[in-house]
MARZATOR-946315 format. One record per atom (N, C-alpha, C): residue in one letter; atom name; x, y, z. Coordinates in steps of 0.02 Angstrom, whole numbers. Example, Ala and Ser with C-alpha at 12.3 -4.5 7.8 and 13.67 -1.06 7.14 Angstrom:
MARZATOR-946315
A/N/660/-284/390
A/CA/615/-225/390
A/C/660/-165/390
S/N/642/-112/354
S/CA/684/-53/357
S/C/645/2/394
END
This chain:
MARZATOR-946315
X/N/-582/-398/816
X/CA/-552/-377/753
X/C/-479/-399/751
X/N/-453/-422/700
X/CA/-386/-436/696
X/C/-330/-393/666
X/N/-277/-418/682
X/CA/-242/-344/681
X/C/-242/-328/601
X/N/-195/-254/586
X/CA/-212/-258/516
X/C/-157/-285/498
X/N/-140/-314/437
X/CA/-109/-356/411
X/C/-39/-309/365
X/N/20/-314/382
X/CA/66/-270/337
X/C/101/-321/282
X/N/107/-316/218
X/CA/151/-364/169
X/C/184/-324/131
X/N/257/-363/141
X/CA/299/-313/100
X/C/328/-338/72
X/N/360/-334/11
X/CA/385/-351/-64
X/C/458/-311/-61
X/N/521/-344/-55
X/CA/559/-297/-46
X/C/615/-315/-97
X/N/651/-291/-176
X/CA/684/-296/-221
X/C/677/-375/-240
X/N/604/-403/-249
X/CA/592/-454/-285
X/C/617/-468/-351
X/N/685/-529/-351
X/CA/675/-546/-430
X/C/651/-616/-432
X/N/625/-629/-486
X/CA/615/-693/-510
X/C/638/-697/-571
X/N/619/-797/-600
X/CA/661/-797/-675
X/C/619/-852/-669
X/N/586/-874/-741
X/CA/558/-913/-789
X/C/584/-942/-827
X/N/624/-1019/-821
X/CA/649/-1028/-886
X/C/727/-1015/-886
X/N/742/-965/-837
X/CA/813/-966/-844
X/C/809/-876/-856
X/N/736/-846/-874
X/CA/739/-766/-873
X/C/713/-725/-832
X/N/752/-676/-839
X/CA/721/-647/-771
X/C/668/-577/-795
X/N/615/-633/-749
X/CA/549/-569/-778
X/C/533/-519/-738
X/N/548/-528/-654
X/CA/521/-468/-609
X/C/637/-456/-582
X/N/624/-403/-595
X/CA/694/-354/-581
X/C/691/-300/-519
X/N/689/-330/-455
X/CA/685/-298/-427
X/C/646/-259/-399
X/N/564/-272/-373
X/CA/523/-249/-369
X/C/507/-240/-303
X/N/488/-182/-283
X/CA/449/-176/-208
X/C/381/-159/-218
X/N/386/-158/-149
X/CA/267/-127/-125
X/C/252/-152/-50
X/N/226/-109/-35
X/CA/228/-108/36
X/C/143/-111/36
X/N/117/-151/52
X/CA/44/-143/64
X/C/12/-170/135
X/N/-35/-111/167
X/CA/-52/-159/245
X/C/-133/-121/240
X/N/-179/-170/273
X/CA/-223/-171/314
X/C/-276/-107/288
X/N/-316/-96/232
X/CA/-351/-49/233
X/C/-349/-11/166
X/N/-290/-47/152
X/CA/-263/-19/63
X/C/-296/-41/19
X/N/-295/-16/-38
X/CA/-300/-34/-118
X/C/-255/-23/-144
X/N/-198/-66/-194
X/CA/-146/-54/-230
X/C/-158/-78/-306
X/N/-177/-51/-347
X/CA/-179/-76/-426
X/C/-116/-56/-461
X/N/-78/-118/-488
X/CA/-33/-119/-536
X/C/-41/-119/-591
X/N/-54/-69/-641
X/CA/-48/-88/-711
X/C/7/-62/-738
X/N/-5/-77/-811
X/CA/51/-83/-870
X/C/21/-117/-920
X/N/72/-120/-984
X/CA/51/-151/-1052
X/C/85/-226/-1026
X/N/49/-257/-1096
X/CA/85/-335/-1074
X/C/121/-346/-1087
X/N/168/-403/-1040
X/CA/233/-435/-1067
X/C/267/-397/-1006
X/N/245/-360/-969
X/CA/268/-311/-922
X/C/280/-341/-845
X/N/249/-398/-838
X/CA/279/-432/-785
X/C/229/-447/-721
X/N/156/-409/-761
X/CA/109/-402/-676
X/C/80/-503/-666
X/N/76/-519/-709
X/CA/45/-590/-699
X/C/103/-617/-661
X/N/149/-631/-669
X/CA/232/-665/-642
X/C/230/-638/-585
X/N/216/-562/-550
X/CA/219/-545/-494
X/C/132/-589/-452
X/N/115/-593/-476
X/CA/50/-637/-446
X/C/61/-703/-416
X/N/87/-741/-470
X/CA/116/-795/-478
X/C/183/-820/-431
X/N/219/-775/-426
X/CA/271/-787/-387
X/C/266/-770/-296
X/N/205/-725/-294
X/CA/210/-728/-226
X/C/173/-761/-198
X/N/119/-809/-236
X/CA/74/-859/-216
X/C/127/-933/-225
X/N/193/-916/-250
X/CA/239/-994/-233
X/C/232/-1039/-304
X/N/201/-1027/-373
X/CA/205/-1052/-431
X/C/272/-1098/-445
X/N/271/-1152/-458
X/CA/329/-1179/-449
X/C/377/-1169/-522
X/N/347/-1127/-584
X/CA/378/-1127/-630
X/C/412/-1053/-616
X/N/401/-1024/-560
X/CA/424/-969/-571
X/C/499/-949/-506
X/N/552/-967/-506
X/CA/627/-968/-454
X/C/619/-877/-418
X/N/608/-890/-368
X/CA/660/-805/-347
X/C/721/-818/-334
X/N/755/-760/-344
X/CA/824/-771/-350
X/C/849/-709/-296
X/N/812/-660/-293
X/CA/826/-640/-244
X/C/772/-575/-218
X/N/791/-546/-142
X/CA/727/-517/-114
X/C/706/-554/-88
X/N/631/-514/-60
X/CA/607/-554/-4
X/C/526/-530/4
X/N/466/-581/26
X/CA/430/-553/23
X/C/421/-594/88
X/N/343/-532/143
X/CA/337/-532/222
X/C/271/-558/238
X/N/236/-576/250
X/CA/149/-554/272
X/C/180/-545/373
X/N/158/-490/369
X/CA/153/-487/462
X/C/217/-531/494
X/N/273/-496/467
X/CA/333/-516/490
X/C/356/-628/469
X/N/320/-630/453
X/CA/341/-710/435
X/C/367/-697/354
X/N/420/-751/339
X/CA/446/-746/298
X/C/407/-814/239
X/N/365/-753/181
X/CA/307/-796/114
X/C/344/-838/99
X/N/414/-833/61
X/CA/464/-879/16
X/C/469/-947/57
X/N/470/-954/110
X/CA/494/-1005/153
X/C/424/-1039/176
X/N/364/-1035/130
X/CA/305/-1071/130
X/C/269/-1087/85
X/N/259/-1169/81
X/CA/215/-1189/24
X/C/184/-1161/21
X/N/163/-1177/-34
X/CA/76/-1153/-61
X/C/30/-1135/-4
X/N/23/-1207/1
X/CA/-50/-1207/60
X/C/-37/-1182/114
X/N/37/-1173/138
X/CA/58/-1128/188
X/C/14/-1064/189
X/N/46/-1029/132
X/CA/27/-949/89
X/C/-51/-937/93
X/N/-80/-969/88
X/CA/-145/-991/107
X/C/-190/-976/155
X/N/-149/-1020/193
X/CA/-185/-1023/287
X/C/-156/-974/311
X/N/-96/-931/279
X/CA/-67/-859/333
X/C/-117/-828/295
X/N/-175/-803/267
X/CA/-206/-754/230
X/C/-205/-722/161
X/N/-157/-771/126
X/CA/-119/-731/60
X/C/-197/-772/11
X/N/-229/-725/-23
X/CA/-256/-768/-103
X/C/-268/-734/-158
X/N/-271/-784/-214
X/CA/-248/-743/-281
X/C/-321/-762/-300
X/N/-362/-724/-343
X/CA/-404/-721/-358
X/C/-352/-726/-440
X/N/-374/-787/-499
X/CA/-349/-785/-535
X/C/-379/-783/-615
X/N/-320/-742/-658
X/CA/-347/-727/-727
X/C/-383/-787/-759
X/N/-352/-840/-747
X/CA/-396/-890/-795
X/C/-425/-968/-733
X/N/-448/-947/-701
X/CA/-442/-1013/-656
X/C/-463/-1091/-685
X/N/-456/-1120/-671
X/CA/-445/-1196/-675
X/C/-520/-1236/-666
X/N/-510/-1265/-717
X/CA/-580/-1324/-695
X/C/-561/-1367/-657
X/N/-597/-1419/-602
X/CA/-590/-1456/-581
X/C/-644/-1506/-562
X/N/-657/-1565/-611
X/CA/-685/-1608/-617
X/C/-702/-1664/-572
X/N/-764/-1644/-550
X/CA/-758/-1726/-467
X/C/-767/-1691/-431
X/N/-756/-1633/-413
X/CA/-755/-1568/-329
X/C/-790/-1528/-352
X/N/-853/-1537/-307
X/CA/-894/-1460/-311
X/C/-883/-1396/-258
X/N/-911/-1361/-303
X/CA/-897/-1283/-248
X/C/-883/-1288/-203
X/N/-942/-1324/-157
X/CA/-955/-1333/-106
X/C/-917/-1363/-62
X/N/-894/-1430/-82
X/CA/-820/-1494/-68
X/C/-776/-1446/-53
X/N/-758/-1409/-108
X/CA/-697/-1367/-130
X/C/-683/-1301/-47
X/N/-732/-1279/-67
X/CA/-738/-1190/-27
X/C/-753/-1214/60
X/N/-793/-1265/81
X/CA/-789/-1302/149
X/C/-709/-1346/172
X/N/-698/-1359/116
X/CA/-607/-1401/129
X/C/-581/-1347/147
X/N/-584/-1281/98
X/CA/-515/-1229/108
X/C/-545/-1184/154
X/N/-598/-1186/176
X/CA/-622/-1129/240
X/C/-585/-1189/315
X/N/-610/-1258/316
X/CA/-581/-1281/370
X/C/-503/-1304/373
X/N/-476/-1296/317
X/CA/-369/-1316/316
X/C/-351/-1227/353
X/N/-417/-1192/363
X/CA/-379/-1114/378
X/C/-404/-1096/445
X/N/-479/-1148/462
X/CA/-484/-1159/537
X/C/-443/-1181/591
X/N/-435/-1228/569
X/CA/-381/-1292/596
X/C/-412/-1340/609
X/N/-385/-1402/637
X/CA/-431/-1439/668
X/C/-455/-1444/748
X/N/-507/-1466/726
X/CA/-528/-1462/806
X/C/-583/-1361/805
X/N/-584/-1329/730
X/CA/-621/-1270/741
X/C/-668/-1249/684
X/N/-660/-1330/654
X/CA/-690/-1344/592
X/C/-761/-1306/565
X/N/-784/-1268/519
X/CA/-863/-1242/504
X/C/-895/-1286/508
X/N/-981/-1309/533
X/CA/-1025/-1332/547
X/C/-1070/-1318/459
X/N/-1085/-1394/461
X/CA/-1104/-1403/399
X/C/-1175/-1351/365
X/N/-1203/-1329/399
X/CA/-1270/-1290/414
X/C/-1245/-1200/424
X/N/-1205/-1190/450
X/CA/-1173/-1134/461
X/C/-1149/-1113/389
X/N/-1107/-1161/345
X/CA/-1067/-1168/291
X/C/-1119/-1137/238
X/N/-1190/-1188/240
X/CA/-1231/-1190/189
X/C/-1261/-1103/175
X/N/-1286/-1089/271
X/CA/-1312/-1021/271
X/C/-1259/-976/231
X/N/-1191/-967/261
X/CA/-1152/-939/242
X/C/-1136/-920/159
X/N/-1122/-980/132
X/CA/-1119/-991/68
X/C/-1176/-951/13
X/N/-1235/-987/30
X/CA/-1291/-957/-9
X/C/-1315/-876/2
X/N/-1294/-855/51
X/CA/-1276/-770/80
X/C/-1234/-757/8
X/N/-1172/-773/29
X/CA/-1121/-731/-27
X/C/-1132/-745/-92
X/N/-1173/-809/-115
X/CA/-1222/-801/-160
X/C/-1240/-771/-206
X/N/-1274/-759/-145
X/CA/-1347/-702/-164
X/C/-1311/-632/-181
X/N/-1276/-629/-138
X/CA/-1239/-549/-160
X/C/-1202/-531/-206
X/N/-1186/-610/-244
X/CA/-1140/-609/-298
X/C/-1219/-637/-379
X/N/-1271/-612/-365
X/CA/-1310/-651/-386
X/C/-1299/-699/-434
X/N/-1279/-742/-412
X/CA/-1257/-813/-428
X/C/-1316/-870/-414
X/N/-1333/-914/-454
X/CA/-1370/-954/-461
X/C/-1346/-1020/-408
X/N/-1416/-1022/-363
X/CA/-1377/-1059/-308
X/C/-1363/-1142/-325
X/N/-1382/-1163/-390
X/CA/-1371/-1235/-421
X/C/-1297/-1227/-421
X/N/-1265/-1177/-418
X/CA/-1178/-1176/-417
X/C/-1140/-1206/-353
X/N/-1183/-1205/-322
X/CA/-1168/-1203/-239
X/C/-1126/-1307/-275
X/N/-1169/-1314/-293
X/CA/-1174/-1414/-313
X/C/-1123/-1424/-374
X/N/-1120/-1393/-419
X/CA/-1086/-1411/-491
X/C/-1038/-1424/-472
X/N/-983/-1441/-532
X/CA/-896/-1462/-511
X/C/-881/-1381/-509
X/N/-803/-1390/-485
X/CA/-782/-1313/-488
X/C/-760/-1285/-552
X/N/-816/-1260/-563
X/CA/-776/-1212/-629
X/C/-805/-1254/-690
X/N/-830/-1292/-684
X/CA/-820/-1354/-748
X/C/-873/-1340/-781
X/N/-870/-1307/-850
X/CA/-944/-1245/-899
X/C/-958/-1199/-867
X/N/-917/-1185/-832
X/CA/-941/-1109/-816
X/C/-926/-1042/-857
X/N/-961/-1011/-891
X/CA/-930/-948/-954
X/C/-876/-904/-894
X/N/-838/-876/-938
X/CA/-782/-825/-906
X/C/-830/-785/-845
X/N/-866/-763/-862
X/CA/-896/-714/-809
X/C/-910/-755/-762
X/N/-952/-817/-735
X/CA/-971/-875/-700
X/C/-906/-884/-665
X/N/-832/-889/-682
X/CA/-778/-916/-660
X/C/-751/-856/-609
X/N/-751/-782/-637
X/CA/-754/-725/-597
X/C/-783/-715/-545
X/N/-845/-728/-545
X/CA/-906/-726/-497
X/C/-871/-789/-429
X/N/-856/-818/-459
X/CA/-832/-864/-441
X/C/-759/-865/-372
X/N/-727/-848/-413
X/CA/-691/-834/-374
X/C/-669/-792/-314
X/N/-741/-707/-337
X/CA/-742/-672/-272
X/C/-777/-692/-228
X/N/-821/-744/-239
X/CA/-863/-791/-192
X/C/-816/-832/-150
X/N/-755/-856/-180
X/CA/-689/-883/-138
X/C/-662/-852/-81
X/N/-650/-790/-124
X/CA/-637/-704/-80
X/C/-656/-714/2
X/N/-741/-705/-48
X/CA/-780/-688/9
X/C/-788/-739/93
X/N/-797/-806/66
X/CA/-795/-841/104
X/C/-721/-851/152
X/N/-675/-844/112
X/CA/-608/-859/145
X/C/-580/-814/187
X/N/-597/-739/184
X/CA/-593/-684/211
X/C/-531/-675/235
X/N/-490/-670/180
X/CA/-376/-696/176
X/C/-382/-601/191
X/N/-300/-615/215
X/CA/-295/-536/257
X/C/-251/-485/193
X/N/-247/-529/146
X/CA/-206/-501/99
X/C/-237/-529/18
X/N/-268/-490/-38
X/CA/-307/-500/-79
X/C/-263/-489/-155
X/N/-251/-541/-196
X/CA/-229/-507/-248
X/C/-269/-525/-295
X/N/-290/-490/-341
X/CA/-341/-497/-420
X/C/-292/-486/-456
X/N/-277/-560/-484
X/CA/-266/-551/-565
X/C/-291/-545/-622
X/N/-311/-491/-643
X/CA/-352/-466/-702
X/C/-428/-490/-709
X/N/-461/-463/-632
X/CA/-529/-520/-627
X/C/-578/-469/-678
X/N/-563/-416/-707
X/CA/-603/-368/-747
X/C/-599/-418/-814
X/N/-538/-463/-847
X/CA/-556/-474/-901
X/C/-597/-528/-929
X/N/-640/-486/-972
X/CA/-693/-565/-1010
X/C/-786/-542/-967
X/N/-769/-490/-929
X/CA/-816/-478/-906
X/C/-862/-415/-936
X/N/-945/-423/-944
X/CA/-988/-359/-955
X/C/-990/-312/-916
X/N/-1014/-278/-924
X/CA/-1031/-201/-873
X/C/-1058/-229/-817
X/N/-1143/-294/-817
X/CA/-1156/-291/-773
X/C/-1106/-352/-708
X/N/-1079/-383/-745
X/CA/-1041/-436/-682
X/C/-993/-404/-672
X/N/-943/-346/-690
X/CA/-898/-299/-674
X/C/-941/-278/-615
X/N/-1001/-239/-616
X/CA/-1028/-234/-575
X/C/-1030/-257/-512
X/N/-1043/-313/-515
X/CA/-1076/-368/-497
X/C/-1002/-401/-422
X/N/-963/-396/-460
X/CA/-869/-417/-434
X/C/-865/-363/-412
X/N/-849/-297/-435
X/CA/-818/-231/-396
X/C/-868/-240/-323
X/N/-931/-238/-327
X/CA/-983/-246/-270
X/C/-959/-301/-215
X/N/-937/-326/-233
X/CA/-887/-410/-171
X/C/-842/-395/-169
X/N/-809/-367/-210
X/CA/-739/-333/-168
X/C/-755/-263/-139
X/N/-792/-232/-146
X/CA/-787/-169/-115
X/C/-838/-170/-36
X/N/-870/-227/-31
X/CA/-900/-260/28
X/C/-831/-292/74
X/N/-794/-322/40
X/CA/-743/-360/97
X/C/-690/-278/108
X/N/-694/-246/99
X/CA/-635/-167/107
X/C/-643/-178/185
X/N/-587/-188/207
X/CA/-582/-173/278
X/C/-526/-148/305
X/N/-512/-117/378
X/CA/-426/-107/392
X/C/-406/-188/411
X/N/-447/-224/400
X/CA/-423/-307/420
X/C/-399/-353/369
X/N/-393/-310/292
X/CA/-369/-333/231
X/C/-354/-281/176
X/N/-287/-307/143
X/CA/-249/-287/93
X/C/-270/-293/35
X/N/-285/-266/-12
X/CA/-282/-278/-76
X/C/-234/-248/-136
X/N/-221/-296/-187
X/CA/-162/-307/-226
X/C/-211/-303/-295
X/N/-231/-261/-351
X/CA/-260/-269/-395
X/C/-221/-250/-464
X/N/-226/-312/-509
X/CA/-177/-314/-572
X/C/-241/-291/-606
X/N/-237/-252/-667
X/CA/-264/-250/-714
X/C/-258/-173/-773
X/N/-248/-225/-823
X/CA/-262/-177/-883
X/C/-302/-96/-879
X/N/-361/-108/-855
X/CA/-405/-41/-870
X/C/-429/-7/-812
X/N/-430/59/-845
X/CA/-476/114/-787
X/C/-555/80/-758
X/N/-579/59/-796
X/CA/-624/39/-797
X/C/-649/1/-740
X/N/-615/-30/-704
X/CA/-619/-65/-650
X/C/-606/-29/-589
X/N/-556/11/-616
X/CA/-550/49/-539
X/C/-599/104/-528
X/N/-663/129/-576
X/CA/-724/173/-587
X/C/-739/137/-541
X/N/-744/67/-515
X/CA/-806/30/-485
X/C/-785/22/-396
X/N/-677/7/-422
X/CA/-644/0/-358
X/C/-604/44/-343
X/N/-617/83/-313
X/CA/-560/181/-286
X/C/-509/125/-263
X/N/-445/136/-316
X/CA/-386/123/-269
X/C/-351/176/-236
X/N/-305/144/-186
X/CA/-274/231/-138
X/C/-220/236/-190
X/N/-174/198/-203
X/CA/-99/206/-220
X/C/-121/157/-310
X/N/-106/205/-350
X/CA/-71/144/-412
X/C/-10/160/-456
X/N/-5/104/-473
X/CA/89/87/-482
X/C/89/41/-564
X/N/136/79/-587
X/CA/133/62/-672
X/C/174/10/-684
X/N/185/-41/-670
X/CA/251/-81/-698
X/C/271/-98/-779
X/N/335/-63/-790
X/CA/366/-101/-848
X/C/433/-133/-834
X/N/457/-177/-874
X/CA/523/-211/-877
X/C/523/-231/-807
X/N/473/-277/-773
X/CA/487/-301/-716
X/C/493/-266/-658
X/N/471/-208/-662
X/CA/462/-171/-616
X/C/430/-117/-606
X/N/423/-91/-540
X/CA/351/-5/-523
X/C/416/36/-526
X/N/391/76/-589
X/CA/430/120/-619
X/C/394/209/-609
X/N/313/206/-576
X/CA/292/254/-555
X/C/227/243/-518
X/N/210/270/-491
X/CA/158/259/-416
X/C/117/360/-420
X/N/64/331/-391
X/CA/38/405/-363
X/C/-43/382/-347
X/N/-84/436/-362
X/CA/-133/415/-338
X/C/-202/382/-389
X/N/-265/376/-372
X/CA/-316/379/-443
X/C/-305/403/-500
X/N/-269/463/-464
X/CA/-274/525/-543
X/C/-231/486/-600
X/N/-172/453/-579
X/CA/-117/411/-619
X/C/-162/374/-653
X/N/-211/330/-648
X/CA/-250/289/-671
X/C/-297/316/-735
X/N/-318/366/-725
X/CA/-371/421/-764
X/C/-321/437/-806
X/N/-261/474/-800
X/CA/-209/490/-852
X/C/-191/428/-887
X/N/-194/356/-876
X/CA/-158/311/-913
X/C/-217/308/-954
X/N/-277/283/-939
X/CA/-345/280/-975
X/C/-347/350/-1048
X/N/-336/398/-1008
X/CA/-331/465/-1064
X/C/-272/466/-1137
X/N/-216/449/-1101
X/CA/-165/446/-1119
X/C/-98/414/-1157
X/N/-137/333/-1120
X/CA/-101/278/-1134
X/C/-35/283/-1090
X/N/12/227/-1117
X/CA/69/212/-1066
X/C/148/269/-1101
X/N/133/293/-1177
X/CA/191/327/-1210
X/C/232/395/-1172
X/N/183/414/-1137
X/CA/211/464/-1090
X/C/272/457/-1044
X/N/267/397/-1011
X/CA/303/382/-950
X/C/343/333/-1009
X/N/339/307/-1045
X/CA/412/282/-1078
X/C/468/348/-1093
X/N/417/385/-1114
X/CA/451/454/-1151
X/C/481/479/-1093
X/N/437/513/-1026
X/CA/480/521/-979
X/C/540/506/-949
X/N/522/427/-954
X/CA/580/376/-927
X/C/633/364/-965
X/N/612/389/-1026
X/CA/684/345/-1077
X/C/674/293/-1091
X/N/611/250/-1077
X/CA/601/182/-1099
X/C/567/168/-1176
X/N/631/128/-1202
X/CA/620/98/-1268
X/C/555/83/-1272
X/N/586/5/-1232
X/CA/546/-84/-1230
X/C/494/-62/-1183
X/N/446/-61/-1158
X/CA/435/-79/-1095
X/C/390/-140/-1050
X/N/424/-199/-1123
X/CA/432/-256/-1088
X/C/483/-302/-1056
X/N/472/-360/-1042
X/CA/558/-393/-995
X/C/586/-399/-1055
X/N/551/-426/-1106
X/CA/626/-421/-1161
X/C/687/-386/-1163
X/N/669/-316/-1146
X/CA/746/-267/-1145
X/C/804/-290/-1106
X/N/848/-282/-1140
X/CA/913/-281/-1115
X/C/928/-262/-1041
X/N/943/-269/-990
X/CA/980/-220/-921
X/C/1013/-168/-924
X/N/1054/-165/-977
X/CA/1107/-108/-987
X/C/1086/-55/-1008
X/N/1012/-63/-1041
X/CA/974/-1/-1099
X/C/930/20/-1063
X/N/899/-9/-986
X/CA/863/14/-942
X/C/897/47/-888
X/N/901/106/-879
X/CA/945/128/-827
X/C/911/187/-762
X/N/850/187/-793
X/CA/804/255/-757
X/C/795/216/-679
X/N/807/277/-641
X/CA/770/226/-560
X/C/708/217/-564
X/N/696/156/-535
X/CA/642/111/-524
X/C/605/133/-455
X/N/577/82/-444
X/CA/532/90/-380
X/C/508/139/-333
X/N/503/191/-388
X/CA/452/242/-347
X/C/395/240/-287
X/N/419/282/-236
X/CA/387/255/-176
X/C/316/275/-181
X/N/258/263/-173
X/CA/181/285/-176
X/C/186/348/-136
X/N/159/413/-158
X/CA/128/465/-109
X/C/72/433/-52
X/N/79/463/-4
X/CA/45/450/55
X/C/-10/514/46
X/N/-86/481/55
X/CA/-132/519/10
X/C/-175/534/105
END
C-alpha cells in the first residue's frame, strides 16, 4: 500500500487576463478524504481546477500548492500527472487520430516509467474490467477519444481514466453536469469504488445531488475566489434546501462573484473544515 497522499493549497491566488479570480485560497486534503467545493457561478471553482493542474491561461501570483511535500507550481503539466494529481474535466476534449486505448496505455506507461511499462494483454484485461463496471460499451475501448461521444459517454469516460490511472489525488470538475439519474449513477459507483486512504478527492460541483451518491467528509462553499465556509454533509443539504442567500446575508456578501471589488469584501475567509 502506498503511503497516503497529503495536498495542500496554501493562500492561492491566481489571475486571468490580468484578473484576479482565486484570492487567496486554502484546503488541506490527504489520503482518505472527500472535499466538495461548491458555490454559484462566476465564483471561481473551475479556475481553482484549472490552476492546480498548471493551465497555462491561468498566472499564480502568489501561494503555494504541495502534493506529499514536492512543490505542484514548479511542475509541468505532465509532471502534475506522473506525481498523482488528475482532473477529471467539465467539458473534455475530443481528440481525433488517438483512441482510448492509444490514449489511456500512453498515460498509464509515462506514470510507470520506462523499463515498467503495462503488458499489452494485462492493459486489455484491465481496461475492459473498468469497462464493464462503468457499463460502457466495449467498441469504446477502439473509437477516437471522445470524438461523438454524447456528454454522458465523455463522463463515463473520464472516470474510466480515474480508474485506470489510479492518481493519489482526484479532482472532478463538475462530472455531475449533462448527466441522467442513471449514469450519475453509474460515475458516483467508480468513484466511490476507487475511495481509498491511498487517494484524495477534490469534488467541484453545483448540486446536492451528487453528493446523495458521493458522502463527502468536509464541504466548502466558495465565493469571490475563495472558501468562505466549510463543515460537514449537513452544509450541503442546507445549500440544496436553502440556496447560497444565507451565507451572503451572514457574511455581508453583496457580489458573490470575482467581479466584486476587494475593498467591499472584508469578512474572513478560509474557514478551517471541522474535523468530523
Amino acid at each position: 500500500m502506498a503511503n497516503a497522499p497529503e495536498f495542500i493549497i496554501d493562500g492561492l491566488k491566481a489571475t486571468v487576463e490580468g484578473k484576479e479570480i482565486l484570492k487567496g485560497l486554502s484546503l488541506n486534503i490527504k489520503g482518505g478524504e472527500v472535499h466538495a467545493v461548491m458555490g454559484p457561478n462566476g465564483t471561481g471553482k473551475s479556475t481553482l481546477a484549472s490552476t492546480i493542474m498548471g493551465h497555462p491561461k491561468y498566472e499564480v501570483t502568489e501561494g503555494s500548492v504541495s502534493l506529499n511535500g514536492e512543490d505542484v507550481l514548479e511542475m509541468a503539466v505532465d509532471e502534475r500527472a506522473r506525481a498523482g494529481l488528475f482532473l477529471a474535466m467539465q467539458y473534455p476534449s475530443e481528440i481525433a487520430g488517438v483512441t482510448n486505448a492509444d490514449f489511456l496505455r500512453s498515460a498509464i506507461n509515462a506514470r510507470r516509467g520506462e523499463g515498467n511499462e503495462i503488458s499489452l494483454i494485462k492493459f486489455i484485461r484491465l481496461m475492459e474490467a473498468k469497462m464493464k463496471e462503468l457499463e460502457m460499451n466495449p467498441e469504446f475501448m477502439h473509437r477516437y477519444l471522445n470524438e461523438g461521444f454524447s456528454g454522458g459517454e465523455k463522463k463515463r469516460n473520464e472516470i474510466l481514466q480515474m480508474m485506470m490511472l489510479e492518481p493519489s489525488i482526484v479532482i472532478l470538475d463538475e462530472i455531475d453536469s449533462g448527466l441522467d439519474i442513471d449514469a450519475l449513477r453509474i460515475v458516483a459507483t467508480g468513484v466511490n469504488a476507487m475511495r481509498s486512504e491511498d487517494r484524495g478527492f477534490l469534488i467541484i460541483t453545483h448540486y446536492q445531488r451528487l453528493l446523495n451518491y458521493i458522502k463527502p467528509d468536509f464541504v466548502h462553499v466558495m465565493m469571490q475566489g475563495r472558501i468562505v465556509k466549510s463543515g460537514g454533509p449537513e452544509l450541503a443539504q442546507r445549500l440544496e434546501n436553502e440556496g447560497y442567500d444565507w451565507i451572503k446575508e451572514e457574511l455581508g456578501i453583496v457580489d458573490e462573484t470575482v467581479g466584486q471589488d476587494e475593498e467591499e469584501f472584508k469578512v474572513p475567509m478560509n474557514t478551517t473544515a471541522p474535523k468530523y
